[in-house]
C-alpha positions as CSV (number, residue, x, y, z in Angstrom):
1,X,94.3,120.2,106.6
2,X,98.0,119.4,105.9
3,X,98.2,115.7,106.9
4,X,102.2,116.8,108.3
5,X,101.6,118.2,111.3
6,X,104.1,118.5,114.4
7,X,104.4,115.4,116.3
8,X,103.8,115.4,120.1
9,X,106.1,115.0,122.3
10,X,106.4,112.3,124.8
11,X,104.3,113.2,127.9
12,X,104.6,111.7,131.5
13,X,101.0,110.7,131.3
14,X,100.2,106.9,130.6
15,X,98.8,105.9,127.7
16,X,95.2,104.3,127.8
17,X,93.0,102.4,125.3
18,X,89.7,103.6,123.8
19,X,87.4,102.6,121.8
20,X,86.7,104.7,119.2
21,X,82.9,106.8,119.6
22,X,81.7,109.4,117.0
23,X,80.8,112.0,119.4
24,X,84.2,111.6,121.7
25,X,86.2,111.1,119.3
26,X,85.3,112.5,116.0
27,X,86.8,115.4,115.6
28,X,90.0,113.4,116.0
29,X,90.1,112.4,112.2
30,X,92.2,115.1,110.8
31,X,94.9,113.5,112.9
32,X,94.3,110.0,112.2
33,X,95.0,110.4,109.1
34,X,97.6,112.2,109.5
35,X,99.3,109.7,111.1
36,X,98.8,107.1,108.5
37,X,100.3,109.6,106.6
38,X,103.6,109.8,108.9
39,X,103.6,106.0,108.9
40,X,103.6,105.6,105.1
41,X,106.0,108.0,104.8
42,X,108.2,108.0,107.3
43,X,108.0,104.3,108.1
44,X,108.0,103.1,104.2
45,X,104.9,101.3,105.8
46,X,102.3,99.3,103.4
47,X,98.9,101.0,103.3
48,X,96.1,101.6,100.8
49,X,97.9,104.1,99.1
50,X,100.8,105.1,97.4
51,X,102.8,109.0,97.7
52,X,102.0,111.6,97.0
53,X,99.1,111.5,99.1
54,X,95.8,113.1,98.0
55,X,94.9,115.0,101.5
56,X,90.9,114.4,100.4
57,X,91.1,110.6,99.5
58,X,93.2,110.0,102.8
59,X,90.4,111.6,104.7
60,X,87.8,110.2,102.9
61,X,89.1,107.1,103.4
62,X,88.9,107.3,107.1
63,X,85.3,108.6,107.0
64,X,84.9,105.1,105.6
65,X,86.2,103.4,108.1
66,X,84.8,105.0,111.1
67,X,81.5,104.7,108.8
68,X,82.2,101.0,108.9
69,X,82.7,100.9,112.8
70,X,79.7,102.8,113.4
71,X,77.4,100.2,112.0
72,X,79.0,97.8,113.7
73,X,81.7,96.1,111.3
74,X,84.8,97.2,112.1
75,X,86.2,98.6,115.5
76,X,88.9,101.3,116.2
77,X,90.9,101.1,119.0
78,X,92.8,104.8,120.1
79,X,95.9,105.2,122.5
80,X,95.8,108.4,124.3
81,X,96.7,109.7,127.3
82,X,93.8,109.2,130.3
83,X,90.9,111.5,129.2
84,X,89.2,112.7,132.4
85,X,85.5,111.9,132.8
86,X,83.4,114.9,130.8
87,X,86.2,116.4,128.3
88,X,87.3,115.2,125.3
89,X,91.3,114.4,124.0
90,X,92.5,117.2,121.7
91,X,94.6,116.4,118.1
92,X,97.8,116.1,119.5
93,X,97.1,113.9,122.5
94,X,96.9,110.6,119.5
95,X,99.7,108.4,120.4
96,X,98.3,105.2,118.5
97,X,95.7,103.4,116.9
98,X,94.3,99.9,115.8
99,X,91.6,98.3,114.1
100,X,89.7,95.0,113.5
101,X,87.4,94.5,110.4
102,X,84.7,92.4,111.1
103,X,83.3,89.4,108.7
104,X,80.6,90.2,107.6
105,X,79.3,86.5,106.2
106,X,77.5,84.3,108.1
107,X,79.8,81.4,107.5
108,X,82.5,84.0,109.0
109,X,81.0,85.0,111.9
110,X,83.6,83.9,113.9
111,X,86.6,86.0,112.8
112,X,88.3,89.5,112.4
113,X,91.2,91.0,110.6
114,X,93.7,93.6,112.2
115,X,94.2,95.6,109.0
116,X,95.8,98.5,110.9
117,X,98.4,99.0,113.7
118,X,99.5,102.7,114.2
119,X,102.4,104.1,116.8
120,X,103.3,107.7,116.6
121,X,107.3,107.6,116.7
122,X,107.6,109.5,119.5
123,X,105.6,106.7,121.5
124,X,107.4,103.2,120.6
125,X,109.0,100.7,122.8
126,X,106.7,102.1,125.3
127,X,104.2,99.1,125.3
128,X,101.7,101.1,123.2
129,X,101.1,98.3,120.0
130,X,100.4,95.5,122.9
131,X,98.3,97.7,125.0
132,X,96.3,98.1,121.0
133,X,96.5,94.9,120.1
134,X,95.5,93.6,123.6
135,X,92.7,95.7,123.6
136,X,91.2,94.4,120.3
137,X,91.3,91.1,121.0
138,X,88.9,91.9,124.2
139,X,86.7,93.8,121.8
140,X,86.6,90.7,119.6
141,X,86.2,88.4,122.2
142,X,83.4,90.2,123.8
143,X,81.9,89.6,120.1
144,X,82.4,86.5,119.5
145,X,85.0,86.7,117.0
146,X,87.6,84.4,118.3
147,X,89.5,83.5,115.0
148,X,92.1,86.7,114.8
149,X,94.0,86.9,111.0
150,X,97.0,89.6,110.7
151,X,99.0,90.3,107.3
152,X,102.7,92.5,107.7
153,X,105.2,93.2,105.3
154,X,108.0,90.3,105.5
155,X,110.8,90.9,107.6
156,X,109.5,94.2,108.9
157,X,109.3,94.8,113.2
158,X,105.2,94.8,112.4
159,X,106.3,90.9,111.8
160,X,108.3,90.8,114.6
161,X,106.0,92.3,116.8
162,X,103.1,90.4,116.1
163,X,105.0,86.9,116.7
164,X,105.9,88.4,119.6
165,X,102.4,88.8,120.7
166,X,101.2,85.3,120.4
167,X,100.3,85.2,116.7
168,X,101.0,81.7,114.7
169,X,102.5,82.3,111.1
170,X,100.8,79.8,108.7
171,X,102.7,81.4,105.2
172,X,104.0,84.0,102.9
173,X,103.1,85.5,99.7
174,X,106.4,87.1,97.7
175,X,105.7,90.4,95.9
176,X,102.2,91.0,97.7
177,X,102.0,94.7,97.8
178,X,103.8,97.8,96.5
179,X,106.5,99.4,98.5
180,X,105.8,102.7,99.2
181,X,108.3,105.2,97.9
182,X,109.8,103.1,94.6
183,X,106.7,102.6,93.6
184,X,107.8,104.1,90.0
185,X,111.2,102.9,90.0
186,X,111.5,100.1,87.6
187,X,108.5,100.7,86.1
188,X,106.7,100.2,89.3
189,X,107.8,96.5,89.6
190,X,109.2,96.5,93.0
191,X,106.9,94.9,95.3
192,X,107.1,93.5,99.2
193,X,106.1,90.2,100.4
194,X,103.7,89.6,102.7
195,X,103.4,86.8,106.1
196,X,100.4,86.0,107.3
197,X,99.3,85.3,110.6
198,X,96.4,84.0,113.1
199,X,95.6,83.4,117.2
200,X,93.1,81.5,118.0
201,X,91.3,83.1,121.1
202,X,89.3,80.0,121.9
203,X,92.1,77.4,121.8
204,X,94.1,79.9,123.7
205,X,91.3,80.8,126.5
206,X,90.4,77.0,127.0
207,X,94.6,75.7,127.3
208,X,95.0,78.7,130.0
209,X,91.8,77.6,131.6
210,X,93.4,74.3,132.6
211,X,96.8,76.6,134.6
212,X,95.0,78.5,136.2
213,X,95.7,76.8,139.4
214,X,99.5,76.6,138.6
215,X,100.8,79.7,140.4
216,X,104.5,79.3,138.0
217,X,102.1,79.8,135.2
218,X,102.4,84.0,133.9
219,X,98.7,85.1,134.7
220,X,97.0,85.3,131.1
221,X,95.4,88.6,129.8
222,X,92.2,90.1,131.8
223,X,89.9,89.9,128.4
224,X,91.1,86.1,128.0
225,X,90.4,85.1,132.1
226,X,87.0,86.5,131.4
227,X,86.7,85.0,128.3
228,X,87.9,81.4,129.5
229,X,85.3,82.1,132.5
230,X,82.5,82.6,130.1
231,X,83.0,79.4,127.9
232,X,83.2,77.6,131.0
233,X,79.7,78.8,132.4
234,X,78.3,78.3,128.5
235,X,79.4,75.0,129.1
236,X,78.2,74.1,133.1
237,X,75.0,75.3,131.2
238,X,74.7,72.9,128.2
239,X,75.7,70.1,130.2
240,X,73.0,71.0,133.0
């Protein structure tokens, strides 16, 4: 399938988050990759590979991953438009999608990585990355994975966006990854930098905890009141 297809246009529908299910979602993968694709080439963005894209290895690569989430190490996070109960979205209702790899060592069992953040074009500035990013935090919550790391290319609005949305920068790596496009200009020795982030769910959930009787106080996220409510009940209960 070419991996270029027409983008859709803005719809008057909201956008909702799902989590991503073989046998709802499935036959979406055709357009996931294609918009990676769009992303890496439109958007310059950093990914796994470098143009021209192989149509097969994009694919494949994405067969991986929702391999990954099926047994249970990795989730994907969709945006589409509501899906009513009993159908299915088609191809060109994908507006955005996001994804948390799980640790898989027992030392780790704690954290997750964002490793993807996806926004078709015609969808930005319309709340779309938060709602994603929002919504895997809940899925890691509900988990247990309350240690949340994020990597973006330096000075790019993934960086902005991700300060924005609560994330604590702790360093940056010069020359960390290839840029997409010059990749053989120069010999292939122009390379981005990297900054690294995390959020501490836990930290978070218990400081917002302790406001939530201060009315001034912004009301904190659904996943993290339910969250905070949970420790809280762990803790009545070890104490008891």
């Amino acid at each position: 399938m070419d991996l270029s297809p027409t983008l859709p246009q803005p719809a008057s529908s909201p956008s909702m988050t799902y989590v991503f299910h073989p046998e709802q979602h499935g036959h979406l993968v055709p357009w996931i990759a294609a918009l990676h694709a769009s992303c890496m080439n439109t958007d310059r963005m950093i990914g796994p590979f470098l143009p021209p894209f192989d149509n097969g290895k994009l694919l494949g690569w994405w067969r991986e991953r929702i391999a990954e989430s099926n047994n249970g190490t990795r989730v994907i996070v969709l945006l589409l438009p509501e899906t009513p109960p009993g159908s299915k979205p088609v191809g060109n209702d994908l507006r955005g999608l996001a994804m948390l790899k799980l640790s898989d060592t027992e030392t780790g069992s704690f954290r997750g990585k964002i490793d993807t953040l996806l926004v078709n074009r015609e969808f930005r500035r319309q709340g779309g990355a938060k709602a994603l990013v929002d919504a895997l935090e809940y899925e890691a919550a509900r988990r247990g994975r309350t240690l949340i790391r994020v990597n973006t290319e330096t000075n790019s609005p993934a960086e902005a966006a991700f300060k924005k949305f609560g994330y604590i920068e702790f360093g940056q790596v010069p020359q960390f990854s290839r840029a997409v496009g010059v990749s053989h200009l120069n010999g292939g020795s122009l390379k981005k930098s990297e900054t690294f982030f995390y959020k501490d769910l836990l930290t978070i959930s218990q400081q917002q905890q302790h406001q939530q009787q201060q009315p001034q106080q912004q009301q904190q996220p659904q996943y993290l009141q339910e969250f905070s409510n949970g420790v809280a009940n762990s803790n009545s209960s070890s104490s008891s």
